[in-house]
C-alpha positions in Angstrom: -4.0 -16.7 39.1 -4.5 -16.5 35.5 -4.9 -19.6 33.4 -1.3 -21.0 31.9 -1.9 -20.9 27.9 -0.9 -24.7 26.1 2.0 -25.1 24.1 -0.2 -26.4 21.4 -2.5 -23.1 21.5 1.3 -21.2 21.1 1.9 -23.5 18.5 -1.1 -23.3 16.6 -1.2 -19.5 16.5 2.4 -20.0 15.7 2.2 -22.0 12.5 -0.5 -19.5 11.1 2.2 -17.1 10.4 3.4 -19.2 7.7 1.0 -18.3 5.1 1.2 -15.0 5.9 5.1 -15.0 5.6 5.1 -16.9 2.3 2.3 -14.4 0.9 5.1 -12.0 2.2 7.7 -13.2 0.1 5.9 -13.4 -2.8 5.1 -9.9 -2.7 8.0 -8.9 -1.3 10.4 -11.0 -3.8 8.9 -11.9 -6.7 5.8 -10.2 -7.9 7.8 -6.6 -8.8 10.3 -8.4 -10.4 8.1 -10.7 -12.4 6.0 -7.9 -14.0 8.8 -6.1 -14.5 11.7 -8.3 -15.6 10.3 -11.8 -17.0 6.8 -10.0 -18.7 8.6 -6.2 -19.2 5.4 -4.1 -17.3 7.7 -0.5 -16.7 8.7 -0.6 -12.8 7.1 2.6 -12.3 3.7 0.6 -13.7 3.9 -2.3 -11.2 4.9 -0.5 -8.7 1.8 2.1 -9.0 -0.4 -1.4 -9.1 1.1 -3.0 -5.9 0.7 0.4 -4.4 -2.9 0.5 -4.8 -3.4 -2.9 -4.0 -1.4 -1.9 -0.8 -3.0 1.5 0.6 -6.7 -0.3 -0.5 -5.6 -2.9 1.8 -5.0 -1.0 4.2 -8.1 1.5 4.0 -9.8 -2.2 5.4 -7.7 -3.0 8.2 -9.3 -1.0 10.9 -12.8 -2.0 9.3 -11.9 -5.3 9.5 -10.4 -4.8 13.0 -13.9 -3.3 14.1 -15.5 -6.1 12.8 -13.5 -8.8 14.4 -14.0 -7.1 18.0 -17.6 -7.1 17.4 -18.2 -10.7 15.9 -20.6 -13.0 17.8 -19.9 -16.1 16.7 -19.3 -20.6 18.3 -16.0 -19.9 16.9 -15.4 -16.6 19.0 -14.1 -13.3 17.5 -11.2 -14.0 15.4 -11.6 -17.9 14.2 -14.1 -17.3 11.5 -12.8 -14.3 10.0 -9.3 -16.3 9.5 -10.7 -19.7 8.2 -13.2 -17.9 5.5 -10.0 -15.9 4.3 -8.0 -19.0 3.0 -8.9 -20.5 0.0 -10.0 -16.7 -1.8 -6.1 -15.7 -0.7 -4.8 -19.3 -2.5 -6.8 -18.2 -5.7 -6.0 -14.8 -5.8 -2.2 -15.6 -5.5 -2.2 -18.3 -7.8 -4.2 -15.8 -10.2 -1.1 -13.4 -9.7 1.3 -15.6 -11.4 -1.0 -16.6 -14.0 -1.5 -14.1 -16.3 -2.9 -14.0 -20.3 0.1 -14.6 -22.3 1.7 -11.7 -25.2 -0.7 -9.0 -23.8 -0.5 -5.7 -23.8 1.5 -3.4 -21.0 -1.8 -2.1 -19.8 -3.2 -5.4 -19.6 -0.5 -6.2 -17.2 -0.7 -3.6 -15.1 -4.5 -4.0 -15.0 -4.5 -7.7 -13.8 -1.6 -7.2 -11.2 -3.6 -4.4 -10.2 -6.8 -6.4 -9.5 -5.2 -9.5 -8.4 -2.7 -7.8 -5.8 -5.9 -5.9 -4.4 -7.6 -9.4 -3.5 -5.2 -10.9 -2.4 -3.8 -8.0 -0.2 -8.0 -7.8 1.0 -8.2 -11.5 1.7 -4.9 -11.2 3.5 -6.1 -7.6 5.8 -9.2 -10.9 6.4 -6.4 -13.2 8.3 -3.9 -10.9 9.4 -6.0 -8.6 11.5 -7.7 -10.9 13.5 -4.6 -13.1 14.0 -2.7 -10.5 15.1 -6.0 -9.6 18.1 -5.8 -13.6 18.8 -2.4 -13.5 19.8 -2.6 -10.5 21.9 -5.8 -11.8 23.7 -4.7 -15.3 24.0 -1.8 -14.5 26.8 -2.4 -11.5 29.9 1.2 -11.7 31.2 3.6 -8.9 30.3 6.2 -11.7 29.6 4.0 -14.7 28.1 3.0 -12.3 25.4 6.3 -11.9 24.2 6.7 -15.6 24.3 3.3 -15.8 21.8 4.2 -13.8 19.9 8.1 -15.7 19.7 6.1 -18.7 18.4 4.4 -16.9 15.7 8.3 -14.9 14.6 9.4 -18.1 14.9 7.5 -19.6 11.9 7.1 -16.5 10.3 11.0 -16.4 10.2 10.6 -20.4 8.7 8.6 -18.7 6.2 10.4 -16.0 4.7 13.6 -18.3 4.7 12.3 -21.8 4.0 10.1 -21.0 0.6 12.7 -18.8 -1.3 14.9 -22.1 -0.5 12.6 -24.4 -2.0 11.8 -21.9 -4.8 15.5 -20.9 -6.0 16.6 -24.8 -5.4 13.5 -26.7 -7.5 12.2 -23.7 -9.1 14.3 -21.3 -9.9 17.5 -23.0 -10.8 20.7 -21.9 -13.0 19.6 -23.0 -16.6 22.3 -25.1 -18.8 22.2 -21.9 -20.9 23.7 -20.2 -18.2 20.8 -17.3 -17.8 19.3 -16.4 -14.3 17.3 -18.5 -12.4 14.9 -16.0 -12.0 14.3 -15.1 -15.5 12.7 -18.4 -16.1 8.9 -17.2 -16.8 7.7 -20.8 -16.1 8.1 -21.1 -12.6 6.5 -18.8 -11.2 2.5 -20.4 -11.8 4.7 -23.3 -10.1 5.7 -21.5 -7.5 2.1 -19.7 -7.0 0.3 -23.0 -6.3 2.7 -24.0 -3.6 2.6 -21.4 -1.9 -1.4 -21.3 -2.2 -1.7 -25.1 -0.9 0.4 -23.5 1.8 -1.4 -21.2 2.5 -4.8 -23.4 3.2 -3.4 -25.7 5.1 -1.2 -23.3 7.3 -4.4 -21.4 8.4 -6.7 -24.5 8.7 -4.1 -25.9 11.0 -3.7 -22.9 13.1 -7.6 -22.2 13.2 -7.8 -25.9 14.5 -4.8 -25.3 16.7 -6.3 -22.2 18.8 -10.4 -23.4 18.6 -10.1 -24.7 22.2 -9.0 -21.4 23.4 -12.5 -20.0 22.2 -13.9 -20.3 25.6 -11.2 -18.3 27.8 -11.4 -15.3 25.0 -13.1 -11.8 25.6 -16.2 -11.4 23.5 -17.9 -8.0 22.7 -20.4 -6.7 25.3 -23.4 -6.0 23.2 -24.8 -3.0 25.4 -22.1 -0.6 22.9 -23.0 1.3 20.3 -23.3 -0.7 17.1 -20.4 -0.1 14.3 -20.9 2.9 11.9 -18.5 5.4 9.9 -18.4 7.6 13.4 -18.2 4.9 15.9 -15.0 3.7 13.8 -13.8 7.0 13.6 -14.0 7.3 16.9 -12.8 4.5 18.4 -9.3 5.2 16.2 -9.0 8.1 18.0 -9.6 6.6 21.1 -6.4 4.0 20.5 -4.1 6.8 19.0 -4.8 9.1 22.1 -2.1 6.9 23.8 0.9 8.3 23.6 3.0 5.2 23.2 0.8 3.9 20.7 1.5 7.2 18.5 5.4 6.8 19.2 4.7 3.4 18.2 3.0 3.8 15.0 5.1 6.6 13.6 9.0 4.9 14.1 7.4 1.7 12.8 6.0 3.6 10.0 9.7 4.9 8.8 11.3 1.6 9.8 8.5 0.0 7.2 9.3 2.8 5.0 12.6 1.7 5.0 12.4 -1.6 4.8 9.8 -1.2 2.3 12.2 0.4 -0.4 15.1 -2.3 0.6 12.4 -4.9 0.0 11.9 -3.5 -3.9 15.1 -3.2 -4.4 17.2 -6.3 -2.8 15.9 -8.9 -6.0 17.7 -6.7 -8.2 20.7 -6.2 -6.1 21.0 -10.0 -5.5 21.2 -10.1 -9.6 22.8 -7.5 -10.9 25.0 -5.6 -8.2 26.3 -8.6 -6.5 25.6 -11.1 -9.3 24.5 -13.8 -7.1 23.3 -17.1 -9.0 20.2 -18.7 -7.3 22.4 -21.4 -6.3 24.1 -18.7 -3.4 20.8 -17.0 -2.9 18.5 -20.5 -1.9 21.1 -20.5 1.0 21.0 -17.0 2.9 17.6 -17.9 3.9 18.7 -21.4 6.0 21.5 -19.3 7.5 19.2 -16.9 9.0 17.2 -19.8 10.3 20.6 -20.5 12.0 19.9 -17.5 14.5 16.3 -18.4 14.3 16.3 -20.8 17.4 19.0 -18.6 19.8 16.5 -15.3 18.6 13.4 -17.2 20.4 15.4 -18.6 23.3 17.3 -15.2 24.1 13.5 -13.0 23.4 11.9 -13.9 26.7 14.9 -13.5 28.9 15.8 -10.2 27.0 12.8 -9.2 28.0 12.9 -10.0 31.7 16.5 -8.1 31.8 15.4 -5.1 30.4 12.7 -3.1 29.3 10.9 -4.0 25.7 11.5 -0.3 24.7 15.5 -0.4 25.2 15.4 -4.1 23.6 13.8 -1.9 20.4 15.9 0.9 20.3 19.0 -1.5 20.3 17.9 -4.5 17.8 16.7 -1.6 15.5 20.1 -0.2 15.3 21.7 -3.4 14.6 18.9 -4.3 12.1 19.5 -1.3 9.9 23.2 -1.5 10.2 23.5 -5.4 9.4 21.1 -4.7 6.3 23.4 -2.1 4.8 26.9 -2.4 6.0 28.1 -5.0 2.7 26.4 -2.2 0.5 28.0 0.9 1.6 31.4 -0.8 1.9 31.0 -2.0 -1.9 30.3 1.7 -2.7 32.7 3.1 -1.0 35.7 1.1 -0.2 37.9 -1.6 -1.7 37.9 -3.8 0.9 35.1 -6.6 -0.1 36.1 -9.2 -2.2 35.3 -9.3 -6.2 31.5 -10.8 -7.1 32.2 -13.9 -7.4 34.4 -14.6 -4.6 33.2 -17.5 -2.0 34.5 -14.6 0.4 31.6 -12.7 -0.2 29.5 -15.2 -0.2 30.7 -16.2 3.6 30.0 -12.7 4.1 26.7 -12.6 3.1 25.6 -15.7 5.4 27.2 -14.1 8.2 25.2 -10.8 7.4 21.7 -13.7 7.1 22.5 -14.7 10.6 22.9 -11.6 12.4 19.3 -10.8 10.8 18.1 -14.4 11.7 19.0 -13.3 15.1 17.7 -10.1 15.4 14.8 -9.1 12.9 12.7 -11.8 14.7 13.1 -10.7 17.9 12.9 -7.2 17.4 9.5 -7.9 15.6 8.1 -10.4 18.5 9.3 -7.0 20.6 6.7 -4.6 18.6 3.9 -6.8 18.4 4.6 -7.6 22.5 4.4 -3.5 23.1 0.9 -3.3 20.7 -0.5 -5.8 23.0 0.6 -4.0 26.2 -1.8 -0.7 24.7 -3.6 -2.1 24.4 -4.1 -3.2 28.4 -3.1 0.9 28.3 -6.7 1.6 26.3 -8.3 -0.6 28.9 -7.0 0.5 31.3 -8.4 3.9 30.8 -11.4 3.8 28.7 -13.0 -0.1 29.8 -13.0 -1.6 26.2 -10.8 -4.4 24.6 -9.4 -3.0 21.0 -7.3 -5.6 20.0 -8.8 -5.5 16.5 -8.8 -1.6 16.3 -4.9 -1.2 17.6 -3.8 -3.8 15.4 -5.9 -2.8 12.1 -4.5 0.8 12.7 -1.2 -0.7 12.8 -1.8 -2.6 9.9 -3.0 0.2 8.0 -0.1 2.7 8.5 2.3 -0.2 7.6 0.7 -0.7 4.8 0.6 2.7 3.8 3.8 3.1 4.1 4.9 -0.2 2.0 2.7 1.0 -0.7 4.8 4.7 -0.8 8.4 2.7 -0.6 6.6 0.2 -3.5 6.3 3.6 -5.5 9.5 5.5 -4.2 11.5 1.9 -5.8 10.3 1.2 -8.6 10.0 5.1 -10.2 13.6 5.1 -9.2 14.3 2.3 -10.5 13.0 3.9 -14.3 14.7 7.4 -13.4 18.1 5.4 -13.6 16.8 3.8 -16.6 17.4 0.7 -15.6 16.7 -1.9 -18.1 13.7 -4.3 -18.5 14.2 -8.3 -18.6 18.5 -7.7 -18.6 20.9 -10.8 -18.1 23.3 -10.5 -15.6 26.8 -8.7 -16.7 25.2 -6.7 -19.5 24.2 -3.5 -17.6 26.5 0.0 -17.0 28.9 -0.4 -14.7 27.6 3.0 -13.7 23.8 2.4 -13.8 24.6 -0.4 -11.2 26.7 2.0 -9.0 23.5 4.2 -9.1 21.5 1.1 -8.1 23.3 0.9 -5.0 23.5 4.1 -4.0 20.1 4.9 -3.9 19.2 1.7 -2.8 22.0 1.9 0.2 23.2 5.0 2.0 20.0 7.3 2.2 17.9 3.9 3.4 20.3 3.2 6.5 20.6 6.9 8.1 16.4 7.2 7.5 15.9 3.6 9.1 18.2 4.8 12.0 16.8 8.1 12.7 13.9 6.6 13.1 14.6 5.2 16.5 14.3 8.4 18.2 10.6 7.7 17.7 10.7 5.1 20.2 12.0 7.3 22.9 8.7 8.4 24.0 7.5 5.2 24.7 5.8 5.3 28.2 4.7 1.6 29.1 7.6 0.2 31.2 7.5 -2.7 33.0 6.5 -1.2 36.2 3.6 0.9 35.0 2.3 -2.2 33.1 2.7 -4.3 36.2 0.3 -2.0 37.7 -2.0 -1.6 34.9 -2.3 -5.6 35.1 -2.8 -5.4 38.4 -6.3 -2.7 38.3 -7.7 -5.1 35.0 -7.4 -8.2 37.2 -9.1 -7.0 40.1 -11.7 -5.5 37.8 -12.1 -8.7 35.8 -12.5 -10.1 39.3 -15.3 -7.7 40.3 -17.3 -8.3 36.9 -17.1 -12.1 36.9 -18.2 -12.1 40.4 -21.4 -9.7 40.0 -21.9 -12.0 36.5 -22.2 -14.7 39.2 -24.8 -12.8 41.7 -26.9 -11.5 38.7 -27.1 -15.1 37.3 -27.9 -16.4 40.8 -30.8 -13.8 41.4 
């Protein structure tokens, strides 16, 4: 019978998804819109620099995933990789937000360039071997969908919490009536929050999961020692799973997706909708609403019906819930006026559905990773977390770098203008905002659930797999025991 995992191990892997959610939001949120509305960088400029920062990041991941499998260390695999990355990702974000002031364009572009590459490296440091911790800390088909619920969970905390804090302290509605968000001098206040945040978030979550150290796998040091062609291969040896392709490619267009939406929804929440900070601070607490139902309902979800159906279906209403208010304003009269505390109700409504069901179909993905990667083991006789999740890592990131580019060049192709006040743009150049940023988006991010289709690992062949990797656990500890005895 395998060993039942502590609810303060869940909880300490758990919390360490904060940082990584608030380093998220910042580059999610803020940093594009900084550079290019509040210092005036061209969109096609910061986006190029967040794009590099992005696909150099994820060049590392599956060199950092390699690594982490193969670390021999008191500490385990994963630990000492995640503590060392925390206080060079506070710098480098704080660094971000605190540029030379009445510089030069290029300037600009140069130090978001440098300073989104570290802290996107330091991040690839944490979030790679976090992600192999999780899937190694639980064996059951269920209980890792449950660990990974915990770690959703805060990450969901977050992404809504600190745009809360930021838009209600931070960013507020000037007397002078300008937006929130225009006010240069918040954002080297909000950078060193979110850096002491960021230390203390993965100290506590290193601390949290140290006592599962002992229970971990380690790296048998009879294979062959890492190089350019061992990586290489072992790559290949994770993508020849056929679910972990289908897996990889719909989550790359999904990211895709998301990744343009994410560029431009800061600039919709200004100047399509016209939402003051004071509306904004509260769609993130209403999607913490469905937080709580999301992590209750995931684990039953999943003992109902299979984690590839639960994907298909949460995608669908994800993309459609992300969308719907958009294409309606585009194409219909049936929304109330910006403005209109209407809208606003609509818009928490639209935060809760995602509260509910962006978590959980997220905790659903990271759940199926973890199940190849019992597939890979299952077959060739080695643990990859690291590689399967670095791999991961890298084709999301990839593809967040290419929607970084695809937003902001179309963002200058409709001319849209740098460091604008709310109310003072074409009617028309708006209009093109939204459709661009709307219909195209949703039938892409939809389509792309045919991807997941193909995906092989029901519950019934993983209940078998399990079954073969316990006995042959069972078989190694016990000649581990003769050998010692002899």
């Amino acid at each position: 019978m395998s060993r039942r995992l502590p609810l303060s191990s869940k909880l300490g892997f758990g919390v360490g998804q904060v940082g990584e959610g608030i380093t998220g939001v910042i580059f999610g949120t803020f940093t594009l819109f900084f550079y290019n509305q509040v210092l005036g960088v061209s969109a096609s400029l910061s986006a190029v620099a967040l794009a590099v920062a992005m696909v150099f990041d994820a060049v590392s991941d599956p060199l950092a995933g390699s690594i982490s499998d193969r670390l021999a260390h008191k500490w385990g695999r994963r630990l000492p990789m995640m503590a060392g990355s925390a206080l060079p990702l506070a710098v480098s974000v704080i660094a971000l937000f605190n540029p030379p002031s009445d510089m030069p364009e290029v300037f600009y572009f140069g130090w978001l360039m440098v300073f989104a590459v570290l802290a996107r490296l330091f991040l690839t440091l944490y979030h790679v071997p976090h992600l192999a911790l999780g899937a190694e800390m639980a064996h059951d088909y269920t209980d890792r969908t449950r660990v990974f619920s915990y770690s959703q969970a805060f990450s969901t905390l977050a992404t809504a919490g600190f745009p809360f804090l930021m838009y209600s302290f931070i960013f507020p509605t000037p007397e002078d009536g300008t937006h929130g968000l225009l006010n240069a001098a918040g954002y080297p206040q909000m950078s060193g929050i979110a850096a002491a945040a960021i230390v203390v978030t993965i100290a506590l979550c290193v601390w949290g999961t140290k006592k599962e150290v002992p229970y971990l796998p380690t790296w048998q040091p009879e294979h062959e020692r890492l190089g350019v062609s061992r990586l290489w291969r072992e790559v290949r040896q994770a993508l020849s799973s056929k679910s972990y392709r289908m897996l990889l490619f719909g989550m790359i267009i999904i990211l895709l997706v998301l990744g343009v939406e994410a560029t431009f929804i800061v600039y919709l929440y200004v100047h399509f909708w016209e939402l003051p900070t004071e509306w904004m601070r509260w769609l993130g607490p209403t999607m913490l609403m469905g937080l709580p139902i999301s992590v209750i309902m995931i684990p039953h979800l999943t003992k109902l019906f299979d984690k590839q159906k639960l994907l298909i279906g949460m995608g669908l209403v994800v993309q459609i819930n992300m969308n719907i208010l958009l294409i309606l304003r585009l194409f219909t009269d049936v929304l109330p006026e910006n403005g209109d505390p209407l809208l606003f109700v609509l818009f928490l409504c639209s935060s809760f559905l995602s509260g509910l069901m962006s978590p959980a179909m997220l905790v659903n993905f990271n759940s199926m990773f973890a199940d190849v990667a019992d597939e890979l083991e299952f077959k060739a006789g080695v643990r990859q977390e690291g590689i399967i999740y670095s791999a991961r890592s890298f084709c999301s990131k990839t593809a967040g770098g290419l929607a970084t580019i695809l937003g902001g060049v179309a963002l200058d192709l409709i001319g849209f203008p740098r460091g604008a006040e709310v109310g003072s743009i074409d009617p028309e150049m708006i209009y093109h905002l939204g459709l661009i940023a709307g219909p195209p988006v949703m039938a892409i991010g939809i389509a792309s659930m045919s991807f997941f289709l193909f995906y092989e690992l029901s519950r019934e062949r993983m209940t078998e797999i399990g079954e073969v990797l316990t006995q042959r656990r069972g078989m190694a500890d016990v000649e581990g025991e003769t050998s010692a005895g002899a």
